[in-house]
LODO-935142 format. One record per residue: x, y negated, z negated of N, C-alpha, C in turn. Coordinates in pm, whole numbers, plus 32768, in hexadecimal, padded with zeros to 4 digits. Each point is the difference from the previous one (the first is absolute). Layout:
# residues N
atom n_east = X	n_north = Y	n_up = Z	ca_east = X	ca_north = Y	ca_up = Z	c_east = X	c_north = Y	c_up = Z
...
//
This chain:
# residues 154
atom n_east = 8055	n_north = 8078	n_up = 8000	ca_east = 7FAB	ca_north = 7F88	ca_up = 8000	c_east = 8058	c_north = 7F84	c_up = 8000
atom n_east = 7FBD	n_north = 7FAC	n_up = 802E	ca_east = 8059	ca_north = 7F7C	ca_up = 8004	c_east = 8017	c_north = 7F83	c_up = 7F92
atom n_east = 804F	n_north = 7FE7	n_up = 7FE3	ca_east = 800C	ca_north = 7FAD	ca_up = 7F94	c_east = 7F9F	c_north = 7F5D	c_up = 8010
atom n_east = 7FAC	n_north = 8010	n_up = 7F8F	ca_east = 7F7B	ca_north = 7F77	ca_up = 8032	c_east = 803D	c_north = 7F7A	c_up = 8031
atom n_east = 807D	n_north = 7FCB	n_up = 7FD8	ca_east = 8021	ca_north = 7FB0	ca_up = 8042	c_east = 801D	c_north = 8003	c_up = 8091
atom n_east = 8046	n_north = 8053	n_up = 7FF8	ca_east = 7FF4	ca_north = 801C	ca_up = 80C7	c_east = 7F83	c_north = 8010	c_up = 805C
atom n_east = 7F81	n_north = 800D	n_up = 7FA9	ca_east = 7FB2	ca_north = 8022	ca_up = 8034	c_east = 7FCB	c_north = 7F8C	c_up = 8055
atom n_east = 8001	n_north = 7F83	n_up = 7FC9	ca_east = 7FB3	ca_north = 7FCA	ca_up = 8042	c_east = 8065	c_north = 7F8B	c_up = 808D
atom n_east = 8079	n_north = 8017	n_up = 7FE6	ca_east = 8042	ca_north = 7FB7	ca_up = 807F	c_east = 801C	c_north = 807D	c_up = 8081
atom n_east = 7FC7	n_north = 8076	n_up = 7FC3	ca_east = 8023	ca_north = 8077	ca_up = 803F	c_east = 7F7C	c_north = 8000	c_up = 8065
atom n_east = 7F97	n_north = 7FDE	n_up = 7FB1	ca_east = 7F65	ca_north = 8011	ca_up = 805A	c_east = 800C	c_north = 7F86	c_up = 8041
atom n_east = 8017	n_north = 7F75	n_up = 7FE8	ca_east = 8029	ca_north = 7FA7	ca_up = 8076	c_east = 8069	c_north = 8015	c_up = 8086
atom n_east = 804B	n_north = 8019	n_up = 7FC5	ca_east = 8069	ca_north = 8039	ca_up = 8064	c_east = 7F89	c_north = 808F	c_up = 8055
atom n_east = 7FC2	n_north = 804D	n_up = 8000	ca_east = 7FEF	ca_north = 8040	ca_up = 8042	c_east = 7FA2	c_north = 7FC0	c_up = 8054
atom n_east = 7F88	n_north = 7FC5	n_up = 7FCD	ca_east = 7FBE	ca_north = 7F98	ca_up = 804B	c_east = 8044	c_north = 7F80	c_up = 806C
atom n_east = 8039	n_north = 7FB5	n_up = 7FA9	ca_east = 805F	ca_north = 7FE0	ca_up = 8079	c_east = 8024	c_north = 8034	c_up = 80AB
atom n_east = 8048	n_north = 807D	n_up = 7FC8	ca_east = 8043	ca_north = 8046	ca_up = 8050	c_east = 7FAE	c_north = 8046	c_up = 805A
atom n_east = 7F6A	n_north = 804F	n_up = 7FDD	ca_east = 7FB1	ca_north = 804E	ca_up = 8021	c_east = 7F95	c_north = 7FAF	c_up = 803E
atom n_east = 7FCE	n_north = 7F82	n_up = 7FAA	ca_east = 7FBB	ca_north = 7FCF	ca_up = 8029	c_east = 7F38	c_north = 802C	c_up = 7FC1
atom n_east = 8023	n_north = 805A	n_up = 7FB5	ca_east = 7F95	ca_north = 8033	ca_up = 7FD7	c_east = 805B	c_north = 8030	c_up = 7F54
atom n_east = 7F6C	n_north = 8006	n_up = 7FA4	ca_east = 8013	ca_north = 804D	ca_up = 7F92	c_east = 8055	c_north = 8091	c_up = 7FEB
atom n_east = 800B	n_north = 8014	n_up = 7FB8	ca_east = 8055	ca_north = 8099	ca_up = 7FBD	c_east = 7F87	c_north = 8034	c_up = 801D
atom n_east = 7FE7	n_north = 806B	n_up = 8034	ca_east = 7FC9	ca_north = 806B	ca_up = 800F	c_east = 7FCA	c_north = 8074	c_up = 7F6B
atom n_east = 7FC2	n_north = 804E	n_up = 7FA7	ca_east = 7FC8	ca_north = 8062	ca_up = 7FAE	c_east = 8002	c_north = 8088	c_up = 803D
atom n_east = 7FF4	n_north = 8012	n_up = 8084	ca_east = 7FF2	ca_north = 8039	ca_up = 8050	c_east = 806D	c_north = 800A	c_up = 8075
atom n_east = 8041	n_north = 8052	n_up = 7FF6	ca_east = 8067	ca_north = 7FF5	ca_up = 8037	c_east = 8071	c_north = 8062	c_up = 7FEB
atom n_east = 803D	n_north = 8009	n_up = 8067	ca_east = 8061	ca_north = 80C7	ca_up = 7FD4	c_east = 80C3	c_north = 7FC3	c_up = 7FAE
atom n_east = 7FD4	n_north = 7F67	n_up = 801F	ca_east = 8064	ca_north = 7FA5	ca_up = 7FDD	c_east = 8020	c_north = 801A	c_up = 7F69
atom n_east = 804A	n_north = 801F	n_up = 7FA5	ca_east = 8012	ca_north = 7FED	ca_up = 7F6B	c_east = 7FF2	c_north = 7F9E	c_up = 7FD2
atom n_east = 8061	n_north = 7FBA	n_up = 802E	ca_east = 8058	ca_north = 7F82	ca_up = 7FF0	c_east = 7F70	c_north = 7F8F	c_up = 8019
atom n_east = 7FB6	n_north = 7FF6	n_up = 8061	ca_east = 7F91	ca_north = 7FAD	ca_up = 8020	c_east = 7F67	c_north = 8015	c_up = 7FB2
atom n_east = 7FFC	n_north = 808C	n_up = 7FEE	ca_east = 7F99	ca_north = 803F	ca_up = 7FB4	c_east = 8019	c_north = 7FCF	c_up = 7F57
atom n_east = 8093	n_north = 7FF8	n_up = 7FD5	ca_east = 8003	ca_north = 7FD1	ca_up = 7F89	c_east = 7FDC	c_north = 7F66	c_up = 7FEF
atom n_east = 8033	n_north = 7FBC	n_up = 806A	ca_east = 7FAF	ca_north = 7F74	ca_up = 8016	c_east = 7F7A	c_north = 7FCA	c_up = 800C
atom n_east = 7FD5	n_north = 8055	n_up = 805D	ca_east = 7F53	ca_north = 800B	ca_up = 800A	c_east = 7F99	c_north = 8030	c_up = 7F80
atom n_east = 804F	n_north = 803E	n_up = 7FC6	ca_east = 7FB4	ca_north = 803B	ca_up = 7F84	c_east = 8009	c_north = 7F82	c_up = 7F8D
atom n_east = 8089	n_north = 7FE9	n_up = 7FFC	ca_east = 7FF7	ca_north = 7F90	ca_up = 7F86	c_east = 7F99	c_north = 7F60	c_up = 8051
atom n_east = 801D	n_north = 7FE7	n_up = 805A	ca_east = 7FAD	ca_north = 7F87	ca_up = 8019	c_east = 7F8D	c_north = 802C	c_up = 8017
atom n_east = 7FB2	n_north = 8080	n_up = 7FEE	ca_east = 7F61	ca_north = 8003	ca_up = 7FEB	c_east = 7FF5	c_north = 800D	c_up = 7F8B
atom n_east = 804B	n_north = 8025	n_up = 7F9A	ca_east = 7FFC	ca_north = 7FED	ca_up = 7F80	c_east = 7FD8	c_north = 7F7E	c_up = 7FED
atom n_east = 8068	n_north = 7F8B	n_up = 800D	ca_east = 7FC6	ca_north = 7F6A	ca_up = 7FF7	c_east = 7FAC	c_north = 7FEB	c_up = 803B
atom n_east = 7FC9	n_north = 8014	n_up = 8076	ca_east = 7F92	ca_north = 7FC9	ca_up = 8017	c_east = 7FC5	c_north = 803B	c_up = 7FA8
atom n_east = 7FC8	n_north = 8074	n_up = 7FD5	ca_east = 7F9E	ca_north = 803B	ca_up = 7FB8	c_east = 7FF3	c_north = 7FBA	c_up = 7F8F
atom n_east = 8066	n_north = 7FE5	n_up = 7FB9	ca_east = 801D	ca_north = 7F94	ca_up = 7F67	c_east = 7FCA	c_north = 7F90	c_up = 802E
atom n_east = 8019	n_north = 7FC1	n_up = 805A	ca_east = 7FF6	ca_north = 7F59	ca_up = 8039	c_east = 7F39	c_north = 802D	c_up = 800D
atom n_east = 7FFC	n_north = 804B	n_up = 804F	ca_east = 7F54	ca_north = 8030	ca_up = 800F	c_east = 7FD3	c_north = 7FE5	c_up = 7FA3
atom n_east = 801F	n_north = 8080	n_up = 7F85	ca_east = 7F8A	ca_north = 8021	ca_up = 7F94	c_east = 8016	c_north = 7F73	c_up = 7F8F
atom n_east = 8071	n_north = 7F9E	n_up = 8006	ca_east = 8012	ca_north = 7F9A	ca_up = 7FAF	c_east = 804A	c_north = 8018	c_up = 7FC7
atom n_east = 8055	n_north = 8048	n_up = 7FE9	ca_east = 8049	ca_north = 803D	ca_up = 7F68	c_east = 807B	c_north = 7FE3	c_up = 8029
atom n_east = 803F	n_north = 7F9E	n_up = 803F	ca_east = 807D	ca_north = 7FD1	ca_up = 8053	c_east = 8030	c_north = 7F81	c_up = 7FC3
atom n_east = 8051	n_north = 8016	n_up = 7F90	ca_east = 7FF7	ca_north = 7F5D	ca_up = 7FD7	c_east = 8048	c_north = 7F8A	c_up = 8063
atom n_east = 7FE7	n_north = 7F6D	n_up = 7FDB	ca_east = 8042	ca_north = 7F8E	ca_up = 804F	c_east = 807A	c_north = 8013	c_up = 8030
atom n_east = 8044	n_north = 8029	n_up = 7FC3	ca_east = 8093	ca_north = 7FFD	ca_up = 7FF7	c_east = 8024	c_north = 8065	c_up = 8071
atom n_east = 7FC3	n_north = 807E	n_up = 7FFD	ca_east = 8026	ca_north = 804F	ca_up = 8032	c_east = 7FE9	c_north = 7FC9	c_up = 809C
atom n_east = 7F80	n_north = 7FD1	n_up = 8011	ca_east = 7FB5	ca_north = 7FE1	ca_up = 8076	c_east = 8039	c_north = 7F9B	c_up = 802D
atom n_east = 805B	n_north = 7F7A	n_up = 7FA1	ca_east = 805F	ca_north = 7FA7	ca_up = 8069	c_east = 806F	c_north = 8056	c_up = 8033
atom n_east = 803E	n_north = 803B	n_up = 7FB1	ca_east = 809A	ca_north = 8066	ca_up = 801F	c_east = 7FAF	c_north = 803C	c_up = 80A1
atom n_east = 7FAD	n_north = 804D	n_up = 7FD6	ca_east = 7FF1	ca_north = 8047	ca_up = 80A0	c_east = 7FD3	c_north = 7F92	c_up = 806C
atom n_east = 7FB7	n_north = 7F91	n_up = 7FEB	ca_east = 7FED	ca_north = 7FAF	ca_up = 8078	c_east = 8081	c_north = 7FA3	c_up = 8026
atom n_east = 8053	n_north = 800C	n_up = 7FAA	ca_east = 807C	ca_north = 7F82	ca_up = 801E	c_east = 8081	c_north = 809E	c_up = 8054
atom n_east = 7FF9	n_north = 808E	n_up = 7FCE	ca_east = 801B	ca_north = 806E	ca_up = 8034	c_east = 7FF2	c_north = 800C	c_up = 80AE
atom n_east = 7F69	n_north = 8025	n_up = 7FD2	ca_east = 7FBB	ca_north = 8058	ca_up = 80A2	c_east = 7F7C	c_north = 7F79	c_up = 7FF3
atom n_east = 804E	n_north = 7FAC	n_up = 803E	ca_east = 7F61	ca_north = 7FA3	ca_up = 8057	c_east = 7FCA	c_north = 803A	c_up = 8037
atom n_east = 7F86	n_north = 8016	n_up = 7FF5	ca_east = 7F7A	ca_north = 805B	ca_up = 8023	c_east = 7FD9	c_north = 8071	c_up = 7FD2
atom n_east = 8070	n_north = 803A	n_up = 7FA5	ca_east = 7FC8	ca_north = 807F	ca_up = 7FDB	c_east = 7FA6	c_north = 8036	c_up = 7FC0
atom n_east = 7F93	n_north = 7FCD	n_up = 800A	ca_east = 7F54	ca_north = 800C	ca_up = 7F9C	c_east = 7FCA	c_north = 8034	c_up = 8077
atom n_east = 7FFD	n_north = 7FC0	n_up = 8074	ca_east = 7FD4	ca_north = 8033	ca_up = 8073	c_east = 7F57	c_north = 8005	c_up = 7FF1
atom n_east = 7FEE	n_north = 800F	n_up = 806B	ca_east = 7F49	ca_north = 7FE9	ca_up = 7FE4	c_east = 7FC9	c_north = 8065	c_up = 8024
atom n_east = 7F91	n_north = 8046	n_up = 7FE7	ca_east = 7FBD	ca_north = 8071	ca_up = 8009	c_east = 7FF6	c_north = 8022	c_up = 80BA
atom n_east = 7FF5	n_north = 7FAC	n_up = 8038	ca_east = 8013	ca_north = 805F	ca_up = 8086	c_east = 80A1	c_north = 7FE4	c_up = 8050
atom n_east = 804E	n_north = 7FCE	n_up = 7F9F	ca_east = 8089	ca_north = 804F	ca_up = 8040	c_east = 8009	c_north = 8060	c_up = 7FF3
atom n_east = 7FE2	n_north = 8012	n_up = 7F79	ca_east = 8013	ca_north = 807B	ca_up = 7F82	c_east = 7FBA	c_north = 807A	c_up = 807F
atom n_east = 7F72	n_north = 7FDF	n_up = 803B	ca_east = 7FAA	ca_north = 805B	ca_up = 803B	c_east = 8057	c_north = 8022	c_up = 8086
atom n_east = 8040	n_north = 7FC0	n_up = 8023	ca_east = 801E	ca_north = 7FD7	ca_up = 80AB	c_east = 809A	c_north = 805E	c_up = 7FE3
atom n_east = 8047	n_north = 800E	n_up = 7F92	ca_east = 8080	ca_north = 8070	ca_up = 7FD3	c_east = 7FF8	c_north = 8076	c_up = 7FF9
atom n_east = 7F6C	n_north = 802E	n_up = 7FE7	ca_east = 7FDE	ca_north = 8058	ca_up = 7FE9	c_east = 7FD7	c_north = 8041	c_up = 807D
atom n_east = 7FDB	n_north = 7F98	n_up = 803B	ca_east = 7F89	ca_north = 803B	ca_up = 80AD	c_east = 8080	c_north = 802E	c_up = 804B
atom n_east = 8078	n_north = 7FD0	n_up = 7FC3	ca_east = 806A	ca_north = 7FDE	ca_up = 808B	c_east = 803F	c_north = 8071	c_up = 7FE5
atom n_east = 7FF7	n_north = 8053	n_up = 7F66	ca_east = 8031	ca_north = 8063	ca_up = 7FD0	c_east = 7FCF	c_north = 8095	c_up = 802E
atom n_east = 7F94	n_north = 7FC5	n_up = 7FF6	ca_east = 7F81	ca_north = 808B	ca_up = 8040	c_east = 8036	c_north = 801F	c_up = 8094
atom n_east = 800B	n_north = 7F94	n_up = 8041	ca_east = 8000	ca_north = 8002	ca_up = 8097	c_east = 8073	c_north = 802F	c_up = 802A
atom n_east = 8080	n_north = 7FC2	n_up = 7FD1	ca_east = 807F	ca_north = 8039	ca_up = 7FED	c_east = 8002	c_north = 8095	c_up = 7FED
atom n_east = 7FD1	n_north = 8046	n_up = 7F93	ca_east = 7FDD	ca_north = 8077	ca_up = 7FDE	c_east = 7FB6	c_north = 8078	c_up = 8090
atom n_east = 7FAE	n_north = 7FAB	n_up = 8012	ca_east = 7F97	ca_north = 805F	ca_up = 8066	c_east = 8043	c_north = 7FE6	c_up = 80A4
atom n_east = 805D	n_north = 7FA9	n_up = 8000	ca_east = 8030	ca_north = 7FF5	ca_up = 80A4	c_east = 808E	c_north = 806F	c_up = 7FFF
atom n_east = 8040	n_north = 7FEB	n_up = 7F90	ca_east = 8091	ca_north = 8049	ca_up = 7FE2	c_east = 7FD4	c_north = 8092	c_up = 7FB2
atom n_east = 7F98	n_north = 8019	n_up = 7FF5	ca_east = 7FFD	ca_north = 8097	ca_up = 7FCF	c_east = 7F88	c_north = 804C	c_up = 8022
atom n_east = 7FAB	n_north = 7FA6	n_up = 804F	ca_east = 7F98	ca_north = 802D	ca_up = 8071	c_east = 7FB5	c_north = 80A1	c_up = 7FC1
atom n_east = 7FE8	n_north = 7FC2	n_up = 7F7C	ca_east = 7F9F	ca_north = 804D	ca_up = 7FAB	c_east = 7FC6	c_north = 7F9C	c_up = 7FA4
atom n_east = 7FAC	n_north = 804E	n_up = 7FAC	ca_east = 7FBD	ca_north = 7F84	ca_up = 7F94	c_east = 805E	c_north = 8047	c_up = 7FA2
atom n_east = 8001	n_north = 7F7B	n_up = 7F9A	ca_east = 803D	ca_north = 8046	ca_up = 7F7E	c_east = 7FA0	c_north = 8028	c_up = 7FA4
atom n_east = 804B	n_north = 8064	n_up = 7FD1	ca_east = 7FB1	ca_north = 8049	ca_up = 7F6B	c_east = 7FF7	c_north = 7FB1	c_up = 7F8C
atom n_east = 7F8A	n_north = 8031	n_up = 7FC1	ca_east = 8008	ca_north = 7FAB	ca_up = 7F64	c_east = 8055	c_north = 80A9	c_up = 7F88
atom n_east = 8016	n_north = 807E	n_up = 806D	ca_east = 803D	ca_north = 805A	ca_up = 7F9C	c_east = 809B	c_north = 800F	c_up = 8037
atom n_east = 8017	n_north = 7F98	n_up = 8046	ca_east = 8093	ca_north = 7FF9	ca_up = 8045	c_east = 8060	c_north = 7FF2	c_up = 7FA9
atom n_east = 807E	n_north = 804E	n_up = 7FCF	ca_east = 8055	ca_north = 800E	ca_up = 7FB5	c_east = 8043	c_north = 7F48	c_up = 7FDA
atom n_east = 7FF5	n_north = 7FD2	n_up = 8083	ca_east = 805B	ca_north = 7F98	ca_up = 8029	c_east = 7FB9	c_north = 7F6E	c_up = 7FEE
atom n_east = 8022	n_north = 7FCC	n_up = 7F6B	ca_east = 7FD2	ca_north = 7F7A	ca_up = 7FDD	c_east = 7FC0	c_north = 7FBD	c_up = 8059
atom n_east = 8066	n_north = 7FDF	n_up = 8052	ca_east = 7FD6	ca_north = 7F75	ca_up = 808F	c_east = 7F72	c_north = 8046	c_up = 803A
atom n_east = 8001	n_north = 806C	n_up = 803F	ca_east = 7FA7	ca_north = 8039	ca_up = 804C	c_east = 7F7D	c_north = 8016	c_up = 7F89
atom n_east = 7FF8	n_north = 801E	n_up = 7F98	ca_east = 7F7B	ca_north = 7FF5	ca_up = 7F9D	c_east = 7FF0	c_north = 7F78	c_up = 8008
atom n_east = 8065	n_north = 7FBD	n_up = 7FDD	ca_east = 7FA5	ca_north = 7F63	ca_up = 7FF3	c_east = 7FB0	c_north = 7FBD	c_up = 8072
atom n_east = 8049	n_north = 802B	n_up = 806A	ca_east = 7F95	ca_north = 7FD9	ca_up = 8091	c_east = 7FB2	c_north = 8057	c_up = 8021
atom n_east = 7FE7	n_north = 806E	n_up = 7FDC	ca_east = 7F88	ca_north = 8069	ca_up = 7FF0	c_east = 7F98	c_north = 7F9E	c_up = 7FAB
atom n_east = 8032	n_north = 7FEB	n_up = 7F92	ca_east = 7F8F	ca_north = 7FD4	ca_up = 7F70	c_east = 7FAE	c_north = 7F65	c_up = 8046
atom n_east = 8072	n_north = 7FAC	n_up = 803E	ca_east = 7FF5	ca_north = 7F88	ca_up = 804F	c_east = 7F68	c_north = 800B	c_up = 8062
atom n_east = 8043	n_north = 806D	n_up = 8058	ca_east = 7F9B	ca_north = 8013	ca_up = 8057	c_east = 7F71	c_north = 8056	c_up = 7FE3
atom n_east = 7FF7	n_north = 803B	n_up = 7F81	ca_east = 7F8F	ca_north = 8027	ca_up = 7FEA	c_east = 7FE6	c_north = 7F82	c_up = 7FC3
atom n_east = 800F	n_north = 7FAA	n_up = 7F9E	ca_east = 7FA2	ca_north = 7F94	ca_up = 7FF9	c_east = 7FB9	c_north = 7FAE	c_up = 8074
atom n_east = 8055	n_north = 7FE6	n_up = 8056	ca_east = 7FD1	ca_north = 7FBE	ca_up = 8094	c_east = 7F83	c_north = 8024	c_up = 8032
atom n_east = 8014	n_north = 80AF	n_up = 7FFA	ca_east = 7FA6	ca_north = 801A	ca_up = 8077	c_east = 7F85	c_north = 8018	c_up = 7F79
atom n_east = 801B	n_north = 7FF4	n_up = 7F77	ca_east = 7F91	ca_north = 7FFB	ca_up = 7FAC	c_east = 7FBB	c_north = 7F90	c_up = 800A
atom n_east = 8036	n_north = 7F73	n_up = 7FE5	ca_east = 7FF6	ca_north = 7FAA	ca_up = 8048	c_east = 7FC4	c_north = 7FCB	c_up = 807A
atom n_east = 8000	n_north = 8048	n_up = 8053	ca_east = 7FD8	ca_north = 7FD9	ca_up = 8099	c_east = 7F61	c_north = 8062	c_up = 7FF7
atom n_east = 8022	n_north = 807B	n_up = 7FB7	ca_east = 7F96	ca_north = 8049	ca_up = 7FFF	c_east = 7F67	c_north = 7F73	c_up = 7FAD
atom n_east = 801B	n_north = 8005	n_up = 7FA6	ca_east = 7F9E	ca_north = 7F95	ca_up = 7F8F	c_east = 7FFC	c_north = 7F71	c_up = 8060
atom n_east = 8033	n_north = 7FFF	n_up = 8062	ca_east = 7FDE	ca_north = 7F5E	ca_up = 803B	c_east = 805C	c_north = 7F9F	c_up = 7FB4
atom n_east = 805B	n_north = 8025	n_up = 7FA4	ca_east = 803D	ca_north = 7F84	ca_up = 7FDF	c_east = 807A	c_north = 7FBC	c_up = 804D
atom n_east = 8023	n_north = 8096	n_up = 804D	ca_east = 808F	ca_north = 7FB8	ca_up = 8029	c_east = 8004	c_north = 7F6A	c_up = 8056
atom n_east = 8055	n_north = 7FA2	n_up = 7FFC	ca_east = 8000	ca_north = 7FAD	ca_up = 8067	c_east = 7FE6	c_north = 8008	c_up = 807C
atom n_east = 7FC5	n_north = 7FBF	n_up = 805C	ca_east = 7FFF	ca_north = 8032	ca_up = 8073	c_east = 807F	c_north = 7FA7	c_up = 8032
atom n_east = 8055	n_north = 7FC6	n_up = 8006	ca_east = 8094	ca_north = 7FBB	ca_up = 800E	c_east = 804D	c_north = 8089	c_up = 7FD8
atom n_east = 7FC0	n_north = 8057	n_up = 7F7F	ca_east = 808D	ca_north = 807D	ca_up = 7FD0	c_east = 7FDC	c_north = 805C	c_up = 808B
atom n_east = 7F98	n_north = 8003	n_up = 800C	ca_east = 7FA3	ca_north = 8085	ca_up = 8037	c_east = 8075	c_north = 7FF4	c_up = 80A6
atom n_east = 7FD1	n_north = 7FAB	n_up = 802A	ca_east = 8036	ca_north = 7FDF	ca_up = 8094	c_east = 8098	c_north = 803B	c_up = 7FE0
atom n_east = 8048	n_north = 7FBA	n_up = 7F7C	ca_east = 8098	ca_north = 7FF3	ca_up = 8022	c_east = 8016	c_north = 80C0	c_up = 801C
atom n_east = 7FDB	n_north = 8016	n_up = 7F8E	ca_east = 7FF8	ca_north = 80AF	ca_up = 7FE5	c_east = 7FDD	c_north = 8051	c_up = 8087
atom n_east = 7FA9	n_north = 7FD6	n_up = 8042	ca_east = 7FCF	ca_north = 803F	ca_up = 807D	c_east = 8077	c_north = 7FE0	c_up = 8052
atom n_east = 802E	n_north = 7FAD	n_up = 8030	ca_east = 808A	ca_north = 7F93	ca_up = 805D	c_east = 804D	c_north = 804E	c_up = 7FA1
atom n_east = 8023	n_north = 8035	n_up = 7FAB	ca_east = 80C8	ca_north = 8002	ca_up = 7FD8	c_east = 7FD6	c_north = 80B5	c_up = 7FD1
atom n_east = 7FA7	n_north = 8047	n_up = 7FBE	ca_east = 8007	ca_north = 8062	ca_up = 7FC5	c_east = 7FB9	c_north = 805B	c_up = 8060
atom n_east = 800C	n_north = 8065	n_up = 805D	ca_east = 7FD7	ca_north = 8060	ca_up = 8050	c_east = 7FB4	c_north = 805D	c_up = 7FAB
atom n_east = 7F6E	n_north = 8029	n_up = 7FFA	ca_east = 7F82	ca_north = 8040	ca_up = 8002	c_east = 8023	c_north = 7FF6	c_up = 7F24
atom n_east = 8037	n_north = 7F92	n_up = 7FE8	ca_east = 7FF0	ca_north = 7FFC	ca_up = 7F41	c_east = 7F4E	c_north = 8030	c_up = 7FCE
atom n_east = 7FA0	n_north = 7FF3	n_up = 8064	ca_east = 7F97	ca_north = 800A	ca_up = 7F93	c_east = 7FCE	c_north = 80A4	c_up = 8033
atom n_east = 804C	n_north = 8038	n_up = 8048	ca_east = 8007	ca_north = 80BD	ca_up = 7FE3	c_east = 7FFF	c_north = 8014	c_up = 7F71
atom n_east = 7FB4	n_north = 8074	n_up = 7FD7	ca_east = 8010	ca_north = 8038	ca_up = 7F8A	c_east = 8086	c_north = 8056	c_up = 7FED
atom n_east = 8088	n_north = 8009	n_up = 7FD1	ca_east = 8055	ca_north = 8021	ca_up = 7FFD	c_east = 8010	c_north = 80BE	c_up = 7FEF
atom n_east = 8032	n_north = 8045	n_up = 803A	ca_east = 7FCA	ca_north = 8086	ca_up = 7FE9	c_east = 801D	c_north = 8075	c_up = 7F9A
atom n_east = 8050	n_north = 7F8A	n_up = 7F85	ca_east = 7FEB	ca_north = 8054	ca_up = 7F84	c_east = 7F9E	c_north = 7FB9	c_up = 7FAB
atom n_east = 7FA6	n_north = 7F91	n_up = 801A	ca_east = 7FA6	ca_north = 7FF7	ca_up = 7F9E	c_east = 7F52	c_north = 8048	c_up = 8071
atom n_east = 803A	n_north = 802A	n_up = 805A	ca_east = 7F70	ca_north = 805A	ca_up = 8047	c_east = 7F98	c_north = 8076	c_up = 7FB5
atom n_east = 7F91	n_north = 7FDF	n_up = 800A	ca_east = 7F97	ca_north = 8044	ca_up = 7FBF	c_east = 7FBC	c_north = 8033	c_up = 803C
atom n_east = 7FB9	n_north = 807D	n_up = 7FD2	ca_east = 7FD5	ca_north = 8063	ca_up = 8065	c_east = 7F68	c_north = 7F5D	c_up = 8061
atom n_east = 7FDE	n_north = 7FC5	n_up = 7FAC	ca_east = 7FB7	ca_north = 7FA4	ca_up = 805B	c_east = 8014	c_north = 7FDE	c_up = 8045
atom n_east = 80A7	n_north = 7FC2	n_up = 7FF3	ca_east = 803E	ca_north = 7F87	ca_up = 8059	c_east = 8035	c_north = 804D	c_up = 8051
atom n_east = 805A	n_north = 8065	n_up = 802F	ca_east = 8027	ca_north = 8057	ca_up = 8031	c_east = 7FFA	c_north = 8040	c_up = 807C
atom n_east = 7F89	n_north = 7FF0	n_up = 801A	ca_east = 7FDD	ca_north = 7FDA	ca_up = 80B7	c_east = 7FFF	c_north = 7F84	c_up = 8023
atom n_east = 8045	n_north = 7F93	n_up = 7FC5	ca_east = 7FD5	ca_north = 7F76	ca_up = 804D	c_east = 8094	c_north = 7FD5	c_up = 7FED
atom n_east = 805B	n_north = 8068	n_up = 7FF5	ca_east = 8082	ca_north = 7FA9	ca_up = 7FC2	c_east = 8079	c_north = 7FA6	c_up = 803A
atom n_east = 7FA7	n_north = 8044	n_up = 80BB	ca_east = 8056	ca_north = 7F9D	ca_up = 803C	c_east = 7FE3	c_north = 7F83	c_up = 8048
atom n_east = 7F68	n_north = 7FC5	n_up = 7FE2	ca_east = 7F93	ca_north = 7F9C	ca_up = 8014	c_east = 8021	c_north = 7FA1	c_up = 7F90
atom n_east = 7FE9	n_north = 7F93	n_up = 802F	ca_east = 8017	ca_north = 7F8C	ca_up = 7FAD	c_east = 7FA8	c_north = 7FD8	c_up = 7F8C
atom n_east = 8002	n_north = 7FD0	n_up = 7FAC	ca_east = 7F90	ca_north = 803A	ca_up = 7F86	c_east = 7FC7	c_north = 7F79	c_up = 7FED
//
């Protein structure tokens, strides 16, 4: 793990350089340990429990790093999509492999989501444009119901 002071000229520097956030998701160590601690803060900065102090250190740190709920959404879409173009399967939510459960878990909220009418129709489009057939039922959560329809769009 990385020592907390490094942490946060370490997550600028990757932004910088990358141009996008540290990644949670990701086969990266080194980036995955980054991505994990700055959703930590946001999560603190979220629920309130982030005191002042802490919250100038990280904005005078990583300018911008609170980030707003549909970057946050738009990292995730880009993660899914990434996922389903480079491994041209869906991922599992019983997949041994961290990265690949979390964009499994990702994408069953979506298409839970899209199912109930809530999703955006701005998310809906992007998902359709970047993620190839995401609202398939994946074929380890198939039920003898679902099971004839599994390769129809749901």
């Amino acid at each position: 793990m990385l020592d907390e002071r490094r942490i946060p000229p370490a997550v600028a520097a990757f932004y910088e350089s990358t141009g996008r956030w540290p990644s949670a998701v990701t086969s990266s160590d080194y980036e995955r340990s980054l991505g994990l601690w700055l959703n930590r803060q946001r999560v603190s900065f979220a629920a309130g429990s982030m005191d002042d102090f802490r919250r100038a250190a990280l904005d005078h740190a990583i300018p911008g790093w609170e980030a707003d709920p549909d970057g946050i959404w738009l990292d995730r879409a880009r993660e899914a999509s990434d996922f389903l173009l480079s491994h041209r399967h869906f991922p599992s939510v019983h997949a041994l492999d961290y990265n690949e459960r979390m964009v499994a878990l990702w994408l069953t909220g979506q298409r839970a989501l899209r199912t109930a009418g809530k999703l955006r129709a701005d998310r809906l489009a992007w998902l359709d444009g970047h993620c190839p057939g995401w609202t398939r039922t994946p074929p380890k959560t198939l039920t003898k119901k679902t099971a004839g329809s599994a390769g129809a769009p749901a």
